[in-house]
PLY file of the C-alpha trace (Angstrom):
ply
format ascii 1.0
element vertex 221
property float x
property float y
property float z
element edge 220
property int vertex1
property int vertex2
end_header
3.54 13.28 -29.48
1.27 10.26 -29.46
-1.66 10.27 -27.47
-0.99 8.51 -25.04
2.33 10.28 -24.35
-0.13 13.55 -23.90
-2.47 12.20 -21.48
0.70 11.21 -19.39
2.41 14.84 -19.61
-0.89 16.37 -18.56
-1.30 14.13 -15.61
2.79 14.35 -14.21
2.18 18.39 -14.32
-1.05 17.70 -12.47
0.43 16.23 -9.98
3.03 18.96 -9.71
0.56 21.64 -9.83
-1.55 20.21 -7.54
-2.30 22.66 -4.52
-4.53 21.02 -1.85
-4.37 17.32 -0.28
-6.75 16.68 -1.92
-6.40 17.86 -5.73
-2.81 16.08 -4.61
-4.82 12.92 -4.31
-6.90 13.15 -7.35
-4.00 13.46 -9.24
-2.02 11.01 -8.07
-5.02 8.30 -8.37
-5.38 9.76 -12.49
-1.59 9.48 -12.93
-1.48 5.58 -11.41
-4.59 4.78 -12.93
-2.23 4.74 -16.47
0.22 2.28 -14.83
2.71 3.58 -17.29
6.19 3.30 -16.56
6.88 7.00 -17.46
4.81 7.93 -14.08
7.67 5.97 -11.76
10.04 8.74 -10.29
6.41 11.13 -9.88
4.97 8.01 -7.75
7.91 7.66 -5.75
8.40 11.09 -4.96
4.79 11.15 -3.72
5.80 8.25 -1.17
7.79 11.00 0.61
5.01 13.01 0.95
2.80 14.02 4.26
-0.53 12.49 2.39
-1.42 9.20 3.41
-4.36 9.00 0.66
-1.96 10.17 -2.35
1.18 7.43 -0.94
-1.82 4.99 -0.91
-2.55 5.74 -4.64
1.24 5.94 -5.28
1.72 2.42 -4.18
-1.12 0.90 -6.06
0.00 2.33 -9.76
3.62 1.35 -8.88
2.45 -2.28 -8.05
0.60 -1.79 -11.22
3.70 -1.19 -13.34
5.42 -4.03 -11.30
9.11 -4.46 -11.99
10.43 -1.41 -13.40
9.16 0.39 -10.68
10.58 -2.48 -8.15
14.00 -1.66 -9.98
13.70 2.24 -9.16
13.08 1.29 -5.82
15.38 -0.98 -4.91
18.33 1.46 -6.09
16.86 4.49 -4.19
15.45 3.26 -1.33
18.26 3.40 1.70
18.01 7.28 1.31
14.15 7.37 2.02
13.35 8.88 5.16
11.13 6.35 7.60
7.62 7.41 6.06
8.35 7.17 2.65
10.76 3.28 3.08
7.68 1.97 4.64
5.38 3.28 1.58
8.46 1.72 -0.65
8.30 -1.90 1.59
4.62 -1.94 0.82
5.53 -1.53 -3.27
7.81 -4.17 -3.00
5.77 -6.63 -0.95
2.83 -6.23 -3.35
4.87 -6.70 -6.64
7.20 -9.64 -5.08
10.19 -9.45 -6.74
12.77 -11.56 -5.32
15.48 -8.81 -5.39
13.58 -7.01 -2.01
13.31 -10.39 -0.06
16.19 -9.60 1.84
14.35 -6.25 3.19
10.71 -7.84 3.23
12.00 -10.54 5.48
13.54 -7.99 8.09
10.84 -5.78 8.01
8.54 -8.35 8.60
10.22 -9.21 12.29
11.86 -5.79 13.03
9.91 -3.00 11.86
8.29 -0.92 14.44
4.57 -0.60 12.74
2.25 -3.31 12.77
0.32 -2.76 9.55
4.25 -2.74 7.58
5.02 -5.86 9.32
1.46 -6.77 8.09
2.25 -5.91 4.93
5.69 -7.68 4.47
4.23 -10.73 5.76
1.68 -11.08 3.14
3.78 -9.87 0.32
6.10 -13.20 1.59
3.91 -15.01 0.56
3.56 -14.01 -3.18
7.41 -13.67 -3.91
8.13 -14.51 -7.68
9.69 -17.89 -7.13
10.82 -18.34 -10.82
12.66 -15.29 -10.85
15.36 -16.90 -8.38
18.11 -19.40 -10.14
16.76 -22.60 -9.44
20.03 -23.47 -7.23
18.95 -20.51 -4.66
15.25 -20.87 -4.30
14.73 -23.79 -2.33
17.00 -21.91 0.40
15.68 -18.53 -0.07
12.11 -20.14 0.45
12.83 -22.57 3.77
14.54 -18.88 5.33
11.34 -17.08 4.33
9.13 -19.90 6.05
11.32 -19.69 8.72
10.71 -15.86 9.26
6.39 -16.50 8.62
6.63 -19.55 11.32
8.35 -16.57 13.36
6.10 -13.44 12.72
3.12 -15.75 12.79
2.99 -15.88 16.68
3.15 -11.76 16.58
1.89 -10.14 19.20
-0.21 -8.09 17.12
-3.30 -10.18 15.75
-3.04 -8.04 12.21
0.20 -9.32 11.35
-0.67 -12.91 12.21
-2.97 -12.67 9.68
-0.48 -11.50 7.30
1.67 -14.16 7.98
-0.90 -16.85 8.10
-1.90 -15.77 4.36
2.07 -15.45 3.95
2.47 -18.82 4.72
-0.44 -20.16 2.31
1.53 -18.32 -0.57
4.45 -19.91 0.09
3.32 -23.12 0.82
1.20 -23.52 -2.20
4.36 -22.11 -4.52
6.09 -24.89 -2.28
3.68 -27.87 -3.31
3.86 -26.64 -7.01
7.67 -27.04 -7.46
7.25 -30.49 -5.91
9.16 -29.33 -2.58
6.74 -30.95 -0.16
8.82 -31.65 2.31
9.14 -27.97 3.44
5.39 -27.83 3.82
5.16 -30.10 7.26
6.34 -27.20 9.71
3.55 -24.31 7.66
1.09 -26.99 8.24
2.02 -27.41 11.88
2.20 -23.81 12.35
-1.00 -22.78 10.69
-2.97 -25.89 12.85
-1.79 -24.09 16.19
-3.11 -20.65 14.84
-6.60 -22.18 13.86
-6.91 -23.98 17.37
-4.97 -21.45 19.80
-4.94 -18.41 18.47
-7.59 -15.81 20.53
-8.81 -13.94 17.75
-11.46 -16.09 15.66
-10.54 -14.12 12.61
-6.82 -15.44 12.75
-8.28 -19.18 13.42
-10.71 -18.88 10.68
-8.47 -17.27 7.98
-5.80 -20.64 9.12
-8.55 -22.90 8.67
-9.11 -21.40 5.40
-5.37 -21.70 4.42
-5.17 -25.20 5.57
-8.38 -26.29 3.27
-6.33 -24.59 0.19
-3.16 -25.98 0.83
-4.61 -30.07 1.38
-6.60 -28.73 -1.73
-3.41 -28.05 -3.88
-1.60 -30.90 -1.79
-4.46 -33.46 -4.05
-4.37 -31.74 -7.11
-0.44 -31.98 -7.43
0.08 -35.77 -5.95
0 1
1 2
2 3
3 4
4 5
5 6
6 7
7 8
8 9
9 10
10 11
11 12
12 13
13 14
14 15
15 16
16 17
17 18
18 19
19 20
20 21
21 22
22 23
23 24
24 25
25 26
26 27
27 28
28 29
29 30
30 31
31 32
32 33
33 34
34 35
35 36
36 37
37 38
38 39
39 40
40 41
41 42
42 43
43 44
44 45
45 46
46 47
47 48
48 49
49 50
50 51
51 52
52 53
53 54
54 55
55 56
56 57
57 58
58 59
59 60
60 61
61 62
62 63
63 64
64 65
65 66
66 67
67 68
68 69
69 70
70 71
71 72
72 73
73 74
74 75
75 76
76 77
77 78
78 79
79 80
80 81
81 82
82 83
83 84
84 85
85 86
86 87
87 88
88 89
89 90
90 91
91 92
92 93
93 94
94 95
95 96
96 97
97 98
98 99
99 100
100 101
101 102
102 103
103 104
104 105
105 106
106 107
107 108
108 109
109 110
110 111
111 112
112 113
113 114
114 115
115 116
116 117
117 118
118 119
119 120
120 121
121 122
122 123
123 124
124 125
125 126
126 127
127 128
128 129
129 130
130 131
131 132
132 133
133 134
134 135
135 136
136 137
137 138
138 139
139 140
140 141
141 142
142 143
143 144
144 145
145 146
146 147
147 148
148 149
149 150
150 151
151 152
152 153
153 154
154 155
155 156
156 157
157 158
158 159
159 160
160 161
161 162
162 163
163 164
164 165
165 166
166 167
167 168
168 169
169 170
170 171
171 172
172 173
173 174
174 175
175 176
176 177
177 178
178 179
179 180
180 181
181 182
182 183
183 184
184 185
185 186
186 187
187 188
188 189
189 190
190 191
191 192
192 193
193 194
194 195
195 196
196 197
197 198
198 199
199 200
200 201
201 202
202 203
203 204
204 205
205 206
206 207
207 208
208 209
209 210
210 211
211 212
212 213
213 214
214 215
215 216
216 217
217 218
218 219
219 220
């Protein structure tokens, strides 16, 4: 057994041994740390588990391994209770693979917690553009605008800002494939957040977005 194959062992049977939330957590943060594909079903079985602090580490090292562990999701997911989908949205939002946009974009409007709205908002905007046939993106990316310009007037000033840095994502992925003419409405949108919006840290963070997309807006034309 290689070496590396060892230090993997010893750190799944860790996390099985582990007796305290704590030595849980420890674990759990060793065995992501690796971001090794072997660690998958452990991490995603820890999603399930009453331990905020070891689902937290969980997500990280399966955003880590990206999309294998986006594929192990995405076939096990509808049987996750509440607790352990919304650990599984926030995997999926992070790595942005276009096979979840479907349940990012849902979650983002529907779901009942403001910081998993947050986070489907902000994973929106880094979806992996490329990995949609060419024929389907420009559609799949005016209906996720459409959802951002939606969740962007939230009534919960977290998940504006999600969706204002959601927007700056997609916009910017936007101006890159030469689609500019889907940019007008984020632009719009983002302009009423930086001069109406009551919470300075949602006007500041859409001023922000504005300067980068004008700034990529240059660079490309």
């Amino acid at each position: 057994m290689s070496d590396s194959n060892l230090l993997l062992r010893e750190r799944l049977q860790a996390v099985e041994a582990a007796d305290s939330a704590q030595g849980l957590l420890d674990s759990v943060e060793a065995l992501a740390a690796l971001a090794d594909e072997g660690a998958i079903d452990t991490l995603i079985q820890v999603l399930g588990y009453n331990n905020p602090g070891a689902a937290v580490a969980a997500v990280d090292g399966l955003i880590k391994i990206g999309t294998p562990a986006a594929s192990a999701l995405l076939t096990q997911i509808d049987g996750y209770n509440y607790g352990a989908r919304a650990w599984a949205l926030r995997v999926l939002a992070g790595i942005g693979d276009p096979r979840g946009l479907d349940l990012i974009l849902e979650t983002a409007v529907e779901d009942f917690s403001l910081s998993v709205r947050r986070a489907a908002a902000r994973g929106l905007g880094a979806i992996q553009w490329e990995k949609l046939p060419e024929e389907k993106r420009k559609e799949e990316q005016a209906r996720t605008l459409q959802t951002l310009l939606k969740v962007v007037e939230d009534v919960e000033w977290v998940v504006r800002y999600g969706a204002v840095v959601g927007l700056q994502g997609v916009a910017i992925a936007l101006i890159q494939a030469g689609a500019f003419e889907l940019t007008d409405p984020v632009v719009t949108g983002l302009q009423e957040r930086h001069q109406k919006d009551d919470i300075l840290a949602v006007q500041a963070r859409a001023r922000w977005a504005l300067m980068q997309i004008q700034s990529f807006d240059q660079t490309d034309s």
